[in-house]
Every structure is written in structure tokens, then in C-alpha cells.
C-alpha positions in Angstrom: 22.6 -19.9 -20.2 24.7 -16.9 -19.6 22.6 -14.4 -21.1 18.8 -16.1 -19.9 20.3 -15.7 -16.1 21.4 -12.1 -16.9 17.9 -11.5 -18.5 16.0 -12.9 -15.9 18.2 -11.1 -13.3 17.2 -7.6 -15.4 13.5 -8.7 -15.2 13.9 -8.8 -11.7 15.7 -5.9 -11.3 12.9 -3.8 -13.5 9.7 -5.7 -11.5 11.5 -4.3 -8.3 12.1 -0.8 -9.4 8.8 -0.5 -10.6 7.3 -2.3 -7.2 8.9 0.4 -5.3 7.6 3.2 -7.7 4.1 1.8 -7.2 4.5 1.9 -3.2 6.2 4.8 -2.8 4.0 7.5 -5.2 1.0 7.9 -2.4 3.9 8.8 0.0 5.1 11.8 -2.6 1.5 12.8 -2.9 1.2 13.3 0.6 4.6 14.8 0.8 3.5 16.7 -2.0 0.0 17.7 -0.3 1.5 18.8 2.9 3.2 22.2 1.7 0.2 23.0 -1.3 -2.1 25.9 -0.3 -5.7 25.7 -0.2 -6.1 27.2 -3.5 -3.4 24.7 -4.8 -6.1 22.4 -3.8 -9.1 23.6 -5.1 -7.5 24.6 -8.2 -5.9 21.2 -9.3 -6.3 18.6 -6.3 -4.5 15.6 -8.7 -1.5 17.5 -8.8 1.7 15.6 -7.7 4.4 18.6 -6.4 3.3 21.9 -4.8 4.6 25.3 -6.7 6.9 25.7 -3.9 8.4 23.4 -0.7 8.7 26.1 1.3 5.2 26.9 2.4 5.5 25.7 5.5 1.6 27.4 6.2 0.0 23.6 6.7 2.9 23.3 9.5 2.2 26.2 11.4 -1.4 25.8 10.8 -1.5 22.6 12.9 1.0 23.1 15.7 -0.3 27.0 15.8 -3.9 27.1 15.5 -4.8 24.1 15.9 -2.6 22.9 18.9 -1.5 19.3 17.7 1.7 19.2 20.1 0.1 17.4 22.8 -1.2 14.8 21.2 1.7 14.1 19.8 3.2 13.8 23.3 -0.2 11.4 24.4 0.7 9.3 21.6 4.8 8.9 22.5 4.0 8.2 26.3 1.3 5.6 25.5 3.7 4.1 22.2 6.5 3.9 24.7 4.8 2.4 27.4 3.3 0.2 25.2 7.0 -0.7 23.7 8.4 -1.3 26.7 5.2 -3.4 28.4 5.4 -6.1 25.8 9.2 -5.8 25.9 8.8 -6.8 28.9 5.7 -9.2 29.4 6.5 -10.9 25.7 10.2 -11.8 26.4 9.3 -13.3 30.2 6.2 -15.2 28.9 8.5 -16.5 25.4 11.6 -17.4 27.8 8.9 -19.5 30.0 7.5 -21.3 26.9 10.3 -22.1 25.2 12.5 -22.7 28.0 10.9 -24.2 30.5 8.5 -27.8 30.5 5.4 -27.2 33.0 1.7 -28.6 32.4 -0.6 -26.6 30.1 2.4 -25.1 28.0 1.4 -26.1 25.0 -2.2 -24.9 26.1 -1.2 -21.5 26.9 0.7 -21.3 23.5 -2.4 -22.1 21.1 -4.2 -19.7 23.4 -1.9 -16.8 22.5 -2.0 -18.1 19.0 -6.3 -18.0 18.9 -6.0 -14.3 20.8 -4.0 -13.3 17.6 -6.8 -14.3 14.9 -9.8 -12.3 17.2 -10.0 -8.7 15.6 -9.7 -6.0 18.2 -12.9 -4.6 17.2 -14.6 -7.5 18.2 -12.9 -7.2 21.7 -14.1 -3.2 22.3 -17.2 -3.8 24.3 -15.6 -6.2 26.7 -12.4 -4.2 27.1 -14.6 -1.1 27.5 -16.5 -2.6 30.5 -13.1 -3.9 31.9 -11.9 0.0 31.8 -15.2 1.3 32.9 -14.7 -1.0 35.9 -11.1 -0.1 36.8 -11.6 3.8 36.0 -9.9 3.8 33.7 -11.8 5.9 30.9 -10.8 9.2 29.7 -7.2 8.7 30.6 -4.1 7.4 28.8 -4.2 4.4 31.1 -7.1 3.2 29.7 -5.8 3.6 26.1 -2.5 2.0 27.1 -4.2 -1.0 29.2 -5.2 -3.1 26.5 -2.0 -3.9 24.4 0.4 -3.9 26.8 1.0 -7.4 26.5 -0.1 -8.1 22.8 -0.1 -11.7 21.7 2.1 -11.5 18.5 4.9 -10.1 21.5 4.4 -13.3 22.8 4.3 -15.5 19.6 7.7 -13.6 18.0 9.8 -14.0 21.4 8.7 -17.7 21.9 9.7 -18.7 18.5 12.6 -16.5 18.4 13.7 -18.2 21.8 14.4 -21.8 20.3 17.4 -19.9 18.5 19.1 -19.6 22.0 21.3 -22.8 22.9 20.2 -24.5 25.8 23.6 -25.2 26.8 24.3 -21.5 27.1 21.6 -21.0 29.7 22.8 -24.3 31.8 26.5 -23.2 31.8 25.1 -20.2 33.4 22.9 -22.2 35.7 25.7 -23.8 36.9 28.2 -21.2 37.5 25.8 -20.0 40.2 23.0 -17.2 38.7 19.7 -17.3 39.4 17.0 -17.6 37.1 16.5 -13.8 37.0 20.2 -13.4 36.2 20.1 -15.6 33.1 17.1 -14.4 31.8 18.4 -10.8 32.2 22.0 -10.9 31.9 22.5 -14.1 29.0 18.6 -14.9 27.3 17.8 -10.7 26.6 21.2 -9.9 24.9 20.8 -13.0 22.9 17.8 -12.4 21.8 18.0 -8.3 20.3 16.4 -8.8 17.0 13.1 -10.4 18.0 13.2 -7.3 20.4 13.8 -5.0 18.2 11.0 -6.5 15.4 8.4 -6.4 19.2 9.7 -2.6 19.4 8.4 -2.1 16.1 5.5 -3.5 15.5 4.4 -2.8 18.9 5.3 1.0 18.6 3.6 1.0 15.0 0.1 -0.4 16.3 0.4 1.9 19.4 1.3 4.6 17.6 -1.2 4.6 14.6 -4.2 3.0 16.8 -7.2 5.0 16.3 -10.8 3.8 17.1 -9.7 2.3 20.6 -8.4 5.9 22.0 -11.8 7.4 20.1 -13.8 5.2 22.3 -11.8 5.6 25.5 -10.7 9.2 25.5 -13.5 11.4 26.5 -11.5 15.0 26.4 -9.2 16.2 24.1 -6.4 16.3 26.7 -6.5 12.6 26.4 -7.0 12.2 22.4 -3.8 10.7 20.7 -2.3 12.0 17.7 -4.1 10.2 15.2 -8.0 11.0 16.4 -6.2 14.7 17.4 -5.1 14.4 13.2 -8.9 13.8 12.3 -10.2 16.9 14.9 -7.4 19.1 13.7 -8.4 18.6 10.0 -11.8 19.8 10.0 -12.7 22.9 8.9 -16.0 24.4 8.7 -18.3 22.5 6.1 -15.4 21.4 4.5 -11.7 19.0 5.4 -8.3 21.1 5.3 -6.9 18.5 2.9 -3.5 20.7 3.5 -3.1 20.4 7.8 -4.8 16.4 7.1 -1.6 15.8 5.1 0.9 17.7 7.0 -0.2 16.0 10.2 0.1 12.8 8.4 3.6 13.5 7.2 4.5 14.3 10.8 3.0 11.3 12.1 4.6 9.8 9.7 8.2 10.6 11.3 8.6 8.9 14.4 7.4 5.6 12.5 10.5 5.8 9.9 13.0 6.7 11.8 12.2 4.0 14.3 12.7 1.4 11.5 15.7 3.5 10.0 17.7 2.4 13.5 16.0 -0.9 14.2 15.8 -2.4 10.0 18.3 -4.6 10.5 17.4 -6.4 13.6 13.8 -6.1 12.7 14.6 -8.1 9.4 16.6 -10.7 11.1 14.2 -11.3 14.0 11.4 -11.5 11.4 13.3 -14.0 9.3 14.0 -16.1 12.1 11.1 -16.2 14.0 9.3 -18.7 11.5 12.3 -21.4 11.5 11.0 -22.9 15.0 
């Protein structure tokens, strides 16, 4: 019995080494990719590792020439406001829904639950018009105005919520705060990891989000970094494969660290937010 559990347990072991080998090799092509030369390119395009790491040519290409700096900084200010929106707007509406009995809760729950099975492309023309109408187009507002309240923000505080003792919020109640001060002072701090798995998900959609600012922005002082990635890549008659995969490698940044700091409560929140 011994040796089957420690064969098994091998198995296991192999299957997930060779998982993470699978997943990870188009991340060392484009790692790869970002510091070849053209004529690395043209000359072998399969190849895995570039004859040197330290053409940094791609690099200078895209933040030089090709001025992809500010829509890097379009795409922080609408990920962050976006962040802190359903920060915001998903913990008030999850505290309501799971702490509090009014008529039609239930209601607006499987409404939120219905919003998240509707793609967002099938939601452009009506969110255009609604932009349109607010003047909203050609400006970071308008990129921003949709998603800051997302349903899955609203979904993973809710459920996450039911993990909070009720008897935590009414001894709190009756030493004399307000509803405000135990929803900001005792239900937020209790509640970090759903926040932190909202941060993240929230920042990843805003951040990598690419037909809605194509359709909104109207100027490239408005583009975001991913549709300034697609304009930055093209050369004439032809796509600069090396700039495509530098920019995607620095795109890539933000995203990694951001889970690097916030893994751990993202994993908890995540695990928890399907017990309820």
C-alpha cells in the first residue's frame, strides 16, 4: 500500500511538472521573441531563445519611436479606477445582500447572476448609445463607465459575505456605530481576500480589455495599451513581430506582479466564495 501511494503521489507530481511546462512555454516564446531582431525573425521565426538578452532594440523601439508610454498610463488610470469602483460598489451591494432582509433581494441576486452569463459584445451597441448620450465618447470616461460595477464584483463579495459572523456585526451595532461604521470599520477588514480576488480580476479585465476602448476611443490620446500594442506593431506591409512581443511582455508586468502581492488572498477568497 506503501509503495502504490508513493507511486501515485510521483504520477502526480510528473502530471504537474509537465502541466506547468505545457502552460508556461508560450510565455518563454514571447519572452524569447521580445529581445530577437528582425532578422532573427525572418531567419528562423520557431526559434525558442534569441542569440543574445541583451538587445534591448524591441524596447526602445516601442517606448522611442513608437511612443507607447501613454497608453500605458490610459490603461493604469482606467484599471485603477475600475479597481477601486467595484471595490467599492461590489462590497456595498454584497454587504446589502447578504446582510440585510428587504423585498426583491433574492430578485436583484439572480439579476446579477443573469448579467454575468450576457457576453459584453452582445451589450456594445446599447452601451455605446448610453455613452453617445452622456458624451462620453473619445474619453477614458467612457472606456471606464461600463465596468465599474461588474457583476461577478457583486457575486464574489455576496458570497464571500456569509463567511462574516452575524454576531460580530450586532455586537458592533450595539455598542453604538452606525451602519456606515460597521460596514467600514468591522465588514471591510473582515472581508480582504474576496477584495483582493475583485482587485484582480477586476484589474485583469480592465487592464487587458480591448474591443470596448477600440470602439469608444476615437484618438490615440485616448487608446489604452492594449489597442496602443496593436497600432504600435504595425509596420509597413508587414507586423513587427519583435515591438508586438516586447509590448506584450510589458503588458504583461503589471498583471504578475499584481497577483505576486495579492496570490494568497486571491486563492483564499476564491476558495471560499463557492461554500455559501
Amino acid at each position: 500500500m506503501k509503495s502504490r501511494a508513493i507511486v501515485r503521489e510521483s504520477a502526480l507530481y510528473v502530471f504537474l511538472v509537465l502541466t506547468v511546462v505545457v502552460v508556461s512555454l508560450p510565455l518563454v516564446w514571447v519572452i524569447g521573441g521580445a529581445f530577437k531582431t528582425e532578422s532573427e525573425f525572418l531567419l528562423n521565426p520557431g526559434a525558442w531563445l534569441p542569440e543574445s538578452f541583451t538587445n534591448f532594440e524591441n524596447f526602445v523601439t516601442l517606448f522611442g519611436e513608437k511612443a507607447f508610454a501613454p497608453y500605458m498610463v490610459n490603461s493604469f488610470i482606467v484599471a485603477g479606477v475600475a479597481v477601486v469602483a467595484n471595490i467599492l460598489f461590489g462590497s456595498m451591494a454584497g454587504f446589502a445582500l447578504a446582510k440585510y432582509s428587504f423585498p426583491g433581494r433574492q430578485a436583484v441576486f439572480v439579476m446579477a447572476i443573469v448579467a454575468m452569463t450576457i457576453p459584453s459584445v452582445a451589450l456594445f451597441v446599447p452601451q455605446f448609445l448610453v455613452i453617445v448620450q452622456l458624451g462620453l465618447v473619445n474619453s477614458l470616461a467612457g472606456i471606464v463607465a461600463p465596468i465599474l460595477a461588474m457583476p461577478i464584483s457583486v457575486f464574489i463579495m455576496r458570497q464571500y459575505s456569509y463567511s462574516v459572523p452575524d454576531e460580530v456585526l450586532e455586537a458592533a451595532r450595539m455598542d453604538g456605530a452606525s451602519e456606515g461604521r460597521v460596514f467600514l470599520q468591522v465588514y471591510l477588514p473582515l472581508v480582504g481576500p474576496a477584495i483582493a480576488t475583485v482587485a484582480i480580476m477586476t484589474f485583469l479585465y480592465a487592464w487587458n480589455i480591448f474591443l470596448w476602448p477600440l470602439v469608444v476611443a476615437q484618438s490615440s490620446d485616448v487608446y489604452t495599451a492594449p489597442v496602443g500594442l496593436a497600432i504600435a506593431s504595425q509596420a509597413p506591409n508587414r507586423t513587427d513581430y519583435g515591438v508586438l512581443l516586447a509590448g506584450a511582455l510589458v503588458v504583461l508586468l503589471p498583471v504578475f506582479v499584481l497577483f505576486l502581492f495579492l496570490q494568497r488572498y486571491f486563492i483564499r477568497g476564491a476558495a471560499t466564495t463557492g461554500l455559501k
